[in-house]
N, C-alpha and C positions, 0 to 999 in steps of 0.2 A: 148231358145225360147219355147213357147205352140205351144202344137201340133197343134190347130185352128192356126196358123200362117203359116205353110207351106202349100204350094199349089203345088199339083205333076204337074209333066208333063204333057201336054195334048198326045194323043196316043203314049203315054209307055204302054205296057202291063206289068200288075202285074200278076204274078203268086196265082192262086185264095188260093193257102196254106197259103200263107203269108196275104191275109187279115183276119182281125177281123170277126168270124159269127156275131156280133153283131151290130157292128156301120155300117162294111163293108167298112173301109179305110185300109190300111196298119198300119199291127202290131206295136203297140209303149208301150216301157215295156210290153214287152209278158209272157207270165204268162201260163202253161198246163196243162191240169187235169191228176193225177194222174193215172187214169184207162186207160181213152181213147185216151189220148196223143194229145187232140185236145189244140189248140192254139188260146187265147182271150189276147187284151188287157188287162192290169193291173185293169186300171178305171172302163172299161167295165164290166167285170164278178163280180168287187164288186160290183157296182152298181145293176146288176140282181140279187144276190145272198142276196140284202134287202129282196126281194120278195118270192125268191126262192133257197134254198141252195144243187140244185140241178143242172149237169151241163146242161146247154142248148141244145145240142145236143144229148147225151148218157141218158140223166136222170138219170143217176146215180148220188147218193150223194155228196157233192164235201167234201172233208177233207182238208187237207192242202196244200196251192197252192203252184206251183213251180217254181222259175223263171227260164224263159231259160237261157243257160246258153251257147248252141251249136254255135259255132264260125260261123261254118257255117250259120245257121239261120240270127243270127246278122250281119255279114257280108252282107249277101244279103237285110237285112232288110236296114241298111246304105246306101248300094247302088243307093237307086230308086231314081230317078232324082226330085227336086223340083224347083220350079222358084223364084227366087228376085224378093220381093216386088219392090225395087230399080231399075234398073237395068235390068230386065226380063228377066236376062241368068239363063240358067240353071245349077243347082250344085247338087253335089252329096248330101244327107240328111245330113251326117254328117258334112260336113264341111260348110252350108250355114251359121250357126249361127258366124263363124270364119269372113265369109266375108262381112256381112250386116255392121260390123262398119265401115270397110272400102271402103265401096260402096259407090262414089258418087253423092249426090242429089244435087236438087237444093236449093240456099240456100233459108230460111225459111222468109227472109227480102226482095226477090226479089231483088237482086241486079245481077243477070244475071249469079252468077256464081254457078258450080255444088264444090258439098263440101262433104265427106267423113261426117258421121254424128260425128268418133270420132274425127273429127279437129275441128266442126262447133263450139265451144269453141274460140280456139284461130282466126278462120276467123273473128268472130262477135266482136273482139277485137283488131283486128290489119290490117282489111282489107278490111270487108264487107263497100262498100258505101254506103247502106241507111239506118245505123244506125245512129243516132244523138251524138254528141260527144263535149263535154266538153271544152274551153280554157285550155291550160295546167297552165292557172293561174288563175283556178278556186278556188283555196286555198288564192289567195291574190283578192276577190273580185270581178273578171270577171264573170260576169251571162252569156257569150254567149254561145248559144249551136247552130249547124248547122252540116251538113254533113262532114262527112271526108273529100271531094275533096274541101271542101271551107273552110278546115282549115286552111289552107297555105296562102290564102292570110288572114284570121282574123289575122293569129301571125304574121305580117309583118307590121300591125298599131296598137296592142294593146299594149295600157300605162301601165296595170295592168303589162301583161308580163315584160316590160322593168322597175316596180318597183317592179318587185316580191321578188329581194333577201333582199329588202331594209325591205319588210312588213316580210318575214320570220323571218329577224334577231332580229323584235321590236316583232313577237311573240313568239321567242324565250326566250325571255329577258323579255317578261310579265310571262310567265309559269314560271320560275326560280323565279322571285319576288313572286310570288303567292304559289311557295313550297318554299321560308325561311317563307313569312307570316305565314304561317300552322304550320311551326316548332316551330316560336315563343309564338305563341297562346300554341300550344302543351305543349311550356319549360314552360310558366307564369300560367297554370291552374295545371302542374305538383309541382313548387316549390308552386302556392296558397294552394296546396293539405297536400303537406311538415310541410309549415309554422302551418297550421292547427290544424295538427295530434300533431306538437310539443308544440302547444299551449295548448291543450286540458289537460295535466296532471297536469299542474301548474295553473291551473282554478279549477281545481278537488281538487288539496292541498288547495289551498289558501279557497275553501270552506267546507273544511272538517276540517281545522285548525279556520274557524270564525265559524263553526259548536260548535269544538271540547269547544273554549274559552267563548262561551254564553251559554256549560252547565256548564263549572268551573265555571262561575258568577252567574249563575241562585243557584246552589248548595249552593256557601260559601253565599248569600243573605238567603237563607232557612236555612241554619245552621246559620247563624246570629241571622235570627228572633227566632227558633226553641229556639237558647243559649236566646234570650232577655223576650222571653214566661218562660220558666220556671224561671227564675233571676225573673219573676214578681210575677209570683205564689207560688216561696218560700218568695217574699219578704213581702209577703199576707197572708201567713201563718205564719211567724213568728210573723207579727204586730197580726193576731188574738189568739193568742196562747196565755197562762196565764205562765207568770212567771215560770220561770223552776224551782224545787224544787229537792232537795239530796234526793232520797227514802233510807227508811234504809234499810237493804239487798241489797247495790249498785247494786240500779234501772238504769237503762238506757231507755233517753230519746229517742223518735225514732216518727217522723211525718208521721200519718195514716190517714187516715178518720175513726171516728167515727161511730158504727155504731146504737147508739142510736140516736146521734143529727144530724149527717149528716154532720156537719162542718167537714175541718182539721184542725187537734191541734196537740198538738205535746201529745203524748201518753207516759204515762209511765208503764215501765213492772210492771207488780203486782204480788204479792203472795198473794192467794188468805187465806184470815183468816179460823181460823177452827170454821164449825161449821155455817157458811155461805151462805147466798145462791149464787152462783156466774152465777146467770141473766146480771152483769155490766160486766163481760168479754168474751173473743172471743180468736178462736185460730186462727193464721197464719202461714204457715208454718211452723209448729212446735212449734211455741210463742204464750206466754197467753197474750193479754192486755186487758187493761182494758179502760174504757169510758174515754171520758176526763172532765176536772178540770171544764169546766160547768155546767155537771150535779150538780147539787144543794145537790141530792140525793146520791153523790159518794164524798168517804175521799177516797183522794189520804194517801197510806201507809205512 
């Protein structure tokens, strides 16, 4: 309890030691100054000591406070008689917080009876009359609610009570239908999940495999054309090429581009005459040829 809750006796004398100089009620957490051995409330002297860090009485400085401790003080402090809010007997300080839960009031619904506050719990639940209170087949659709003493005759004509066990068993047997549905939703979205995953790599081959087969086709079509290009362009060069002739110092024939005319013709090696100018020949790696059998201006050897 706070200390604003207790209220002393009326002509008890208190012994003027034992009050607070500052509030002036009886000491609660008492607390001494070190020097002068006077005695303040707890609350009280910090609160003055915002203002002032000196003791109230003594003026002298206050340093670090000290609880009491003396049996005796405390004892007598316990002692001093306080009244029940409840009840308006009087008890000793220490023990009144022991006795308020089980002090009987009245109860808070006006139903005429006095009620200890730590029962008033189970009274408002099993006994108090002017609480309003449920059919006990309010689970199988009964909406009545009336007072406790006129419950007795509602459960004596209600139908809901007399089909109660009948709606429990079909709610029972809804909930059970309602957790397999769940389970089987759960199993059909688990194996859709399954089938999925297992589908997914045989989708990945089969287009990694119709990938793989439209560049083997794309390829052997470009190597096809690639082989039927040049079968055209040798076949174009031979038809323009002049009659292959034996050179003497076995010449070998060999298809260049010319780089007088520009055509290709088929080239023969030459040894160049002495004494000659050799403008009509060219080297390539390492090889002399010479112009081809077009120019007008060039004997083939």
């Amino acid at each position: 309890m706070d200390r604003a809750e207790y209220t002393y006796a009326p002509n008890v004398p208190i012994d003027e030691d034992f009050l607070c100089p500052i509030c002036r009620n009886p000491l609660w957490d008492p607390v001494e100054h070190p020097n002068c051995g006077n005695m303040f409330c707890e609350s009280c002297l910090k609160e003055a000591m915002k203002t002032s860090n000196k003791c109230p009485l003594c003026r002298i400085e206050i340093g670090t406070l000290h609880k009491v401790t003396t049996k005796a003080v405390l004892n007598k402090l316990s002692s001093f008689l306080v009244v029940c809010p409840s009840c308006h007997h009087n008890f000793a300080r220490d023990v009144l917080p022991s006795h308020i839960p089980r002090c009987p009031v009245a109860c808070p619904h006006d139903c005429g009876q006095l009620v200890a506050p730590i029962s008033l719990t189970e009274h408002l639940k099993t006994s108090c009359a002017s609480v309003l209170v449920s059919c006990p087949a309010a689970d199988s659709f009964c909406e009545w609610r009336g007072s406790r003493p006129s419950l007795k005759a509602h459960v004596e004509t209600c139908l809901y009570l007399k089909l109660r066990p009948a709606f429990l068993s079909l709610q029972n047997r809804i909930l059970k239908l309602e957790a397999e549905n769940t389970k089987l939703k759960e199993d059909v979205a688990t194996a859709t999940a399954t089938a999925a995953a297992a589908a997914t790599p045989t989708a990945t081959h089969a287009h990694t495999a119709t990938v793989t087969h439209t560049a083997i086709h794309t390829a052997t079509a470009t190597h096809t054309a690639t082989t039927a290009a040049k079968a055209t362009a040798t076949a174009a060069a031979t038809a323009s090429a002049p009659a292959m002739t034996t050179m003497g110092g076995g010449g070998v024939p060999r298809p260049l581009l010319c780089y007088r005319c520009g055509s290709t013709a088929t080239i023969f090696k030459s040894y160049p005459r002495r004494n000659e100018a050799r403008d009509d020949e060219f080297v390539y790696q390492g090889t002399t040829y010479g112009v081809c059998s077009r120019d007008s201006d060039y004997t083939i050897l």
